[in-house]
C-alpha positions as CSV (number, residue, x, y, z in Angstrom):
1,X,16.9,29.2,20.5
2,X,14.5,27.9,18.3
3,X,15.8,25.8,14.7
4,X,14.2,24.4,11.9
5,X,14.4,22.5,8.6
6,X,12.2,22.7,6.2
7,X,12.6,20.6,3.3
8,X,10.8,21.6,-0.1
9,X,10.7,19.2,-3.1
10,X,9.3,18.9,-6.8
11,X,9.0,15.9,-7.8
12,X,7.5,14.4,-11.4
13,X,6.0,10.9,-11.2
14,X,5.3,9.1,-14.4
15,X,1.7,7.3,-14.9
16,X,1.5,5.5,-11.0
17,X,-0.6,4.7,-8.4
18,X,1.7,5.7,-5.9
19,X,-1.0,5.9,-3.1
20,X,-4.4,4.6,-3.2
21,X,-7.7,4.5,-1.8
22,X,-10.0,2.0,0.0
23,X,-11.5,1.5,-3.8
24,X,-7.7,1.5,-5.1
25,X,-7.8,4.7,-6.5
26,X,-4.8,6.7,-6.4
27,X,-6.0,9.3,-4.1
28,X,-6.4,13.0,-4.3
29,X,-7.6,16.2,-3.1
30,X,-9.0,19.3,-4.0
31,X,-6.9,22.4,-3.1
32,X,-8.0,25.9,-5.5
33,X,-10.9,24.9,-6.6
34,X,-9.2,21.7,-8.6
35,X,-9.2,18.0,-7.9
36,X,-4.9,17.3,-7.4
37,X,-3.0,13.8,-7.2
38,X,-2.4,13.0,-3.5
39,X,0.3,11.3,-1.7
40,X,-0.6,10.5,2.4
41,X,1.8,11.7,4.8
42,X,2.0,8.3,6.2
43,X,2.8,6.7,2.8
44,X,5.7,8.8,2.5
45,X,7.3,8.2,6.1
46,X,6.7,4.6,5.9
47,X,9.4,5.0,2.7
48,X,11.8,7.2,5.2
49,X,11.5,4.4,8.0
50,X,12.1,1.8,5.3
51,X,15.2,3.8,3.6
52,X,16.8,4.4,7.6
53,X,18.2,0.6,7.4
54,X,20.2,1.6,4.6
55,X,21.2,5.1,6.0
56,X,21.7,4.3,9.9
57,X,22.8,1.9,12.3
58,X,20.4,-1.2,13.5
59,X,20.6,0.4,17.0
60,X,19.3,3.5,15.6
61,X,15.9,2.3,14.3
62,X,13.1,1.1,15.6
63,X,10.7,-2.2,15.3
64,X,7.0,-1.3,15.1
65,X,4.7,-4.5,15.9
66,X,2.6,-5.7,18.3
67,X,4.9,-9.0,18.8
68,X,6.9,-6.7,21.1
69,X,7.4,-9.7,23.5
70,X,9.5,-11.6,21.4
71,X,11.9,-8.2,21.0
72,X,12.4,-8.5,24.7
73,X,12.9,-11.5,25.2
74,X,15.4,-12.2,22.7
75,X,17.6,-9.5,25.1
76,X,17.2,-11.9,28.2
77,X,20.8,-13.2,28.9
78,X,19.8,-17.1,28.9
79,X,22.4,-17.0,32.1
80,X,20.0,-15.0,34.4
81,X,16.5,-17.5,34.1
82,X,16.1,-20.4,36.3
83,X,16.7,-23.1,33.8
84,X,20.1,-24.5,33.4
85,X,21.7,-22.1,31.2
86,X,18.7,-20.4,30.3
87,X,17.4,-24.0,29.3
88,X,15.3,-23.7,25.9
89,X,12.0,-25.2,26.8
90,X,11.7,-26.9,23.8
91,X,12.3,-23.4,22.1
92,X,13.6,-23.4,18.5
93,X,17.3,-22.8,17.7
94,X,17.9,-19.4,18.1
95,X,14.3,-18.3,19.9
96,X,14.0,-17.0,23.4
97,X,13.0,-19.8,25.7
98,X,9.3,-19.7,27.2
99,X,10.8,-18.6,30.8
100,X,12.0,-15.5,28.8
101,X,8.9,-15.1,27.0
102,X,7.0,-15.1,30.2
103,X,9.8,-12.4,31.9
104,X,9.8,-10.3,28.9
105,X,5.8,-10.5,29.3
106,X,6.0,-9.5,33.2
107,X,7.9,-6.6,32.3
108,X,6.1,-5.2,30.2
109,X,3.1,-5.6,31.7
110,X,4.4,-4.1,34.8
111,X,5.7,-0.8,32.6
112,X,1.5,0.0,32.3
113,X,1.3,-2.0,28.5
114,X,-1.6,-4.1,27.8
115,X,-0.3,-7.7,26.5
116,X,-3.1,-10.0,25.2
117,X,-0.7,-13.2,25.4
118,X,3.4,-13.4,24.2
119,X,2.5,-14.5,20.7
120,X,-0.4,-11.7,20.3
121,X,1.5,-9.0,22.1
122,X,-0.3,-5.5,22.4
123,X,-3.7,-4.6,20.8
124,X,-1.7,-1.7,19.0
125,X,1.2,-1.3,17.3
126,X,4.0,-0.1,20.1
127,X,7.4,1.5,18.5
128,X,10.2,-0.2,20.3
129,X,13.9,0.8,19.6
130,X,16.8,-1.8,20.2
131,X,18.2,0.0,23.2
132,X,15.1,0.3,25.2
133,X,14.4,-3.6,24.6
134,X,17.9,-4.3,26.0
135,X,17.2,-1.9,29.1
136,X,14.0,-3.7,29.6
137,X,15.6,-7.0,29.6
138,X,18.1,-5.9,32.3
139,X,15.5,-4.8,34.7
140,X,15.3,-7.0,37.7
141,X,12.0,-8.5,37.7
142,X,11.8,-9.5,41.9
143,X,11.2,-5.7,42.6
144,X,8.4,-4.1,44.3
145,X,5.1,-3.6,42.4
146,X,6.1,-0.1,42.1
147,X,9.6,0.3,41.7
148,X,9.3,-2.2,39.0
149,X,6.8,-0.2,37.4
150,X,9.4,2.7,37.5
151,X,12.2,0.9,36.3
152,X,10.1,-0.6,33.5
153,X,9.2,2.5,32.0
154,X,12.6,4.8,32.6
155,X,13.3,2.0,30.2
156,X,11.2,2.2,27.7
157,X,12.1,6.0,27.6
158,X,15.9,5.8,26.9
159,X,17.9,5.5,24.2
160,X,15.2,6.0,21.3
161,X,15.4,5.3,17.4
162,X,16.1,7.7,15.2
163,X,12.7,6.9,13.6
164,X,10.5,7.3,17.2
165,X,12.5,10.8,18.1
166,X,11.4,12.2,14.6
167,X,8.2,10.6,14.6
168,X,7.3,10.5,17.9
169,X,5.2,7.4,19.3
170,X,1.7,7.4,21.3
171,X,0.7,4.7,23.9
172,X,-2.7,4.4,24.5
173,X,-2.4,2.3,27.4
174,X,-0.1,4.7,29.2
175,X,0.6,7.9,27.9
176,X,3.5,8.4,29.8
177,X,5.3,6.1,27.3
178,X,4.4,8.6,24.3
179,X,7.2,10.6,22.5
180,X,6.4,13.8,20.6
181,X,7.5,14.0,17.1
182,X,10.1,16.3,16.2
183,X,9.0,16.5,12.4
184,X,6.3,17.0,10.3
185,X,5.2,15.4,6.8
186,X,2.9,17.1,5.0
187,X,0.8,15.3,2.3
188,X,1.9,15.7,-1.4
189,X,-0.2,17.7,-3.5
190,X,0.4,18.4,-7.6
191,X,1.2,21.8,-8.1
192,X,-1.7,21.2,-11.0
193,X,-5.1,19.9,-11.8
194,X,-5.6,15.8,-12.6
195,X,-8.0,13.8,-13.8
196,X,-7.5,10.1,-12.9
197,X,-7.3,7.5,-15.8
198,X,-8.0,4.1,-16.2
199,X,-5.3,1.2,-17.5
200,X,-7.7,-1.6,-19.5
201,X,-5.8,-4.9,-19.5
202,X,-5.8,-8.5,-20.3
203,X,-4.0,-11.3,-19.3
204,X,-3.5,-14.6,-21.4
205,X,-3.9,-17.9,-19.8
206,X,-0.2,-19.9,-21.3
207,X,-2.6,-23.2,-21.3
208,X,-5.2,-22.4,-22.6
209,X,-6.0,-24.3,-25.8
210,X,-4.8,-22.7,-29.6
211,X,-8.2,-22.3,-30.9
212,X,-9.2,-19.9,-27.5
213,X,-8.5,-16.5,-29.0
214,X,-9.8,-14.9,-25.8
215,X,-8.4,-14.0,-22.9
216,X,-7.5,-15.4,-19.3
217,X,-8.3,-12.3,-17.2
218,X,-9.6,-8.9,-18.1
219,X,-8.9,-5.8,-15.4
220,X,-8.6,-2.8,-15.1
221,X,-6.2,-0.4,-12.9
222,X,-6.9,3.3,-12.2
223,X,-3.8,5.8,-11.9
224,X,-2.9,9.8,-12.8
225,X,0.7,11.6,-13.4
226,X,2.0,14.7,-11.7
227,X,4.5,17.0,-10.6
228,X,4.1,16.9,-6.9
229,X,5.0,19.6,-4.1
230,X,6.4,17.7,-1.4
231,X,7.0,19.3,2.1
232,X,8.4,18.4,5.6
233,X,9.5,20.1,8.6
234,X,12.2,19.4,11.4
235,X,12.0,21.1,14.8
236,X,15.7,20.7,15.6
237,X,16.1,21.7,19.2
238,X,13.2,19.2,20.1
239,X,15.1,16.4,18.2
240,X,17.9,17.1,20.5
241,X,16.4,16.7,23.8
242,X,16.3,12.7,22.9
243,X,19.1,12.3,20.1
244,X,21.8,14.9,22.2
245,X,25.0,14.6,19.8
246,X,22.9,12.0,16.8
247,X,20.9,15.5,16.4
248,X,23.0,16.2,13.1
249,X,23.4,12.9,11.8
250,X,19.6,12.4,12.5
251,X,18.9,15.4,10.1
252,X,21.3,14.2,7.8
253,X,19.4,10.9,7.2
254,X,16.4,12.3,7.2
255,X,16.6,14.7,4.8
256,X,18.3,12.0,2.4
257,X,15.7,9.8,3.2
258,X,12.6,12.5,2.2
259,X,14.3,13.4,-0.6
260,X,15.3,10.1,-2.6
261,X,13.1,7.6,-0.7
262,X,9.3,6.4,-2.9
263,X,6.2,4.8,-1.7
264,X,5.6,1.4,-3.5
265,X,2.1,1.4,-4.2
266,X,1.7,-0.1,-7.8
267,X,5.5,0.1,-8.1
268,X,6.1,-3.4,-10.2
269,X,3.2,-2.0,-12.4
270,X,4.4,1.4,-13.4
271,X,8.0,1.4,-12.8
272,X,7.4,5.0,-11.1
273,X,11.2,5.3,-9.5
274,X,11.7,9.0,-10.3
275,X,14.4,11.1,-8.3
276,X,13.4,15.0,-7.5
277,X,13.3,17.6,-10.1
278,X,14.1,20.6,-7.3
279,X,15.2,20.4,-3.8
280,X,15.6,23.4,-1.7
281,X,16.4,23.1,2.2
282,X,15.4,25.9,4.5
283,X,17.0,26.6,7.8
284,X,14.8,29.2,9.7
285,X,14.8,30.4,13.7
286,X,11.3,31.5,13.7
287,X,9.1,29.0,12.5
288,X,8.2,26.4,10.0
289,X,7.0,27.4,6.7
290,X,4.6,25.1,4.2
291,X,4.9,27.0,0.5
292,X,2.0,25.0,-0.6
293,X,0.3,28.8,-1.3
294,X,2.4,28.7,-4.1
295,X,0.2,26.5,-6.4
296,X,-3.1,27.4,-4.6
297,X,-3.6,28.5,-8.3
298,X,-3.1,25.9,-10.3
299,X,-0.3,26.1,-12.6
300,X,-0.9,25.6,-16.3
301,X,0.8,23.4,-18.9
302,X,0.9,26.5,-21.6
303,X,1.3,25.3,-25.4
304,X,3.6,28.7,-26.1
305,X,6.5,27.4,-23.6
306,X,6.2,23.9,-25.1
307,X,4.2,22.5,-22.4
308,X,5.2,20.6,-18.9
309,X,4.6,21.3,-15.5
310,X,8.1,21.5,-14.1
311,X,9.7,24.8,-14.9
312,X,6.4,26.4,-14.2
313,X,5.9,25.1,-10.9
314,X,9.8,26.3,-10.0
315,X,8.8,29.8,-10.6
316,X,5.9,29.5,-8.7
317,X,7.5,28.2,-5.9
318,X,10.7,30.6,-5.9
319,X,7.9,33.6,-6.7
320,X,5.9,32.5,-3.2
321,X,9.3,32.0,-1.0
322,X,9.9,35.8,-1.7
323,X,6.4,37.0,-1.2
324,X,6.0,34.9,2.7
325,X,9.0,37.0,3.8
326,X,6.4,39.4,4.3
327,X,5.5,37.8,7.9
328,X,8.1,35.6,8.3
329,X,12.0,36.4,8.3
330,X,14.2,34.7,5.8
331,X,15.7,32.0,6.4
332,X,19.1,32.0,7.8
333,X,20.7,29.5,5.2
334,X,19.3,27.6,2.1
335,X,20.9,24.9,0.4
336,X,19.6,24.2,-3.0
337,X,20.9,20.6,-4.6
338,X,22.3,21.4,-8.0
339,X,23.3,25.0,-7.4
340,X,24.8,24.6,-4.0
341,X,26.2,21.4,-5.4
342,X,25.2,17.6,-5.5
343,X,22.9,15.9,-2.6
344,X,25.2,14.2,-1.2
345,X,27.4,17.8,-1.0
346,X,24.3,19.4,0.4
347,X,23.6,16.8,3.0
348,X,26.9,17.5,4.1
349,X,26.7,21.7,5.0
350,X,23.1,20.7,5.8
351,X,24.8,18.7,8.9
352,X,27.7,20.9,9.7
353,X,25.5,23.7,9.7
354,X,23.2,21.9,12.0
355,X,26.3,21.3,14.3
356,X,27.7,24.6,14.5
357,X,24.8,26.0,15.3
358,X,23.1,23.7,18.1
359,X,26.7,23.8,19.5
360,X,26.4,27.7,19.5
361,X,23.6,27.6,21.5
C-alpha cells in the first residue's frame, strides 16, 4: 500500500523580504523564461519545526544543536554517578554535574559520534529527540566496547520527534544514525514574474542638535510581493514505520503547520503575516504530484478583470490538476479549506481519513 499527501497552497505576501540572499536580497528564480520571488525549502521547514511547540507535545519534537551533551546529561538520574547523590561539582543549580557531562560524553562517543569537548559537542548539527536522550542516559556505561556501542545507538534510533521522522536526519560520522525523511518541501515559486524593489530610508538621530536637519542613518532594504505556489509532500506509510499509531496526528500537525506557519525574514519590517488565499489537500496511492506546471506560463495581472494575481492563478492551478490526470490517477480524496469547510474542519477528515485507511491496510 502506498499513501500520500500532497499539500498545495496560494499564498499572497505583501511587500517582504521573506527570504534572502548572501547580499540580502530576497531571493528568486527563474522558471518560464521569467525571474519569480523565491522562498527556500529550508526557510519554510524551519517555520513548521518552530510552529510544532505550539501544535505537539515536548516529547514529540526534537532539539537540533551541536551542544548535544548537555541534552544527555541533563537525563542522568544524579542517583546513579559516583558522587554522593549525584554530587554537583560545583555545577550550577539546575545543570548536570561534570561526572554527568563526562558520562553523557562517553556515550555518545561510544554510539560512533564525534564530540570535540562537552561544551563544543559535535562539529555538525545532530537532531536529538527527548526520548532517545533519556534512552541514552539509561544505558549502562561499564559494558563491553561493543555491546556499548550497540546499546548506544539502538538508542539513538527509538522513539524519534515528529520533526526527525518527517524530516529525516543525516549523521556524517555514522550513517547508521541517519533517518530518511518522510516528506518533501518544495521551494515556493510566484505563480508570476517580479522584479525586486528597493525601500530608501532614513533614520533620525533623537540627539542630535535642532539646527541638524539631516539625518542619523541613510539605508536602503531590497524586497518584491507575490502570490506564491507553495507545495509539500507526505509519504505516509514511511512516516509510520517510526511514528506507528502518532502517524495521523503527525499529518495533522504538519499540514497545520505548512499551511499557517511564515518565515521571519524582515518580518518586524514589513509586517508580512498573511494567512493562505487557497489550500487544497491531495490524498493519492500512486505517487506524489508537484503542480508547479501550472504557472510554467506566467500568469498575467490583466487590466479587463481588474487586475491581481489571485483568482488567475486558482484557475491555473485547478486547469493543471485536471490535465496531470492524464498519467497519474486522481486522487482518492481532496479536501479543499473553505469548500470542504474551515482548516481546522479539514485537518480533522484529513486525520480520520489518514486513520481509516492505514488501519485498512
Amino acid at each position: 500500500m502506498s499513501l500520500y499527501v500532497d499539500i498545495h497552497v496560494l499564498q499572497t505576501v505583501p511587500p517582504s523580504c521573506v527570504n534572502r540572499d548572501d547580499t540580502g536580497s530576497p531571493k528568486t528564480a527563474r522558471y518560464g523564461g521569467v525571474t519569480r520571488a523565491r522562498v527556500s525549502s529550508q526557510a519554510w521547514k524551519r517555520a513548521v519545526r518552530l510552529m510544532f511547540h505550539d501544535l505537539l507535545t515536548v516529547e514529540q519534537v526534537g532539539v537540533r544543536t551541536k551542544k548535544i551533551v548537555g541534552l544527555v546529561a541533563k537525563e542522568i538520574d544524579p542517583a546513579t554517578l559516583t558522587g554522593a547523590q549525584g554530587d554537583l561539582f560545583g555545577a550550577e543549580p539546575g545543570e548536570p554535574s561534570l561526572e554527568a557531562l563526562k558520562l553523557a560524553e562517553k556515550l555518545l562517543t561510544a554510539a560512533g559520534l564525534n564530540i570535540k569537548d562537552a561544551e563544543k559537542g559535535t562539529d555538525a548539527l545532530f537532531l536529538m529527540s527527548p526520548g532517545q536522550a533519556k534512552a541514552l542516559a539509561k544505558v549502562d556505561p561499564t559494558q563491553k566496547e561493543k555491546d556499548l556501542k550497540k546499546k548506544c545507538q539502538e538508542a539513538l534510533m527509538e522513539a524519534p520527534s515528529v520533526d526527525m521522522a518527517l524530516f529525516g536526519r543525516m549523521v556524517a560520522d555514522d550513517p547508521s544514525l541517519n533517518f530518511d525523511a518522510a516528506c518533501q518541501v518544495a521551494h515556493a515559486i510566484s505563480t508570476h514574474a517580479v522584479q525586486n524593489e528597493f525601500d530608501y530610508f532614513t533614520a533620525v538621530d533623537d540627539c542630535a542638535p535642532e539646527d541638524n536637519a539631516g539625518a542619523g542613518h541613510l539605508g536602503t532594504v531590497e524586497f518584491n510581493s507575490a502570490t506564491l505556489y507553495r507545495y509539500a509532500t507526505v509519504n505516509v506509510c514511511a512516516l509510520e514505520e517510526n511514528l506507528k499509531a502518532d502517524t495521523p496526528q503527525a499529518v495533522r500537525a504538519f499540514v497545520e503547520a505548512f499551511v499557517r506557519s511564515m518565515p521571519t525574514g524582515k518580518q518586524n519590517t514589513f509586517a508580512n503575516r498573511t494567512l493562505p488565499d487557497a489550500v487544497v489537500v491531495m490524498l493519492r496511492d500512486d505517487q506524489p504530484v508537484n503542480l508547479c506546471g501550472a504557472f510554467e506560463k506566467p500568469v498575467a495581472a490583466k487590466e479587463d478583470e481588474g487586475y491581481g494575481y489571485v483568482e488567475a492563478s486558482k484557475k491555473a492551478l485547478c486547469d493543471y490538476a485536471k490535465q496531470v490526470q492524464d498519467y497519474v490517477s486522481a486522487p482518492v480524496k481532496t479536501l479543499r479549506v473553505g469548500p470542504d469547510g474551515t482548516l481546522a474542519e479539514v485537518l480533522a477528515k484529513l486525520e480520520a481519513e489518514v486513520k481509516e485507511r492505514l488501519g485498512a491496510k
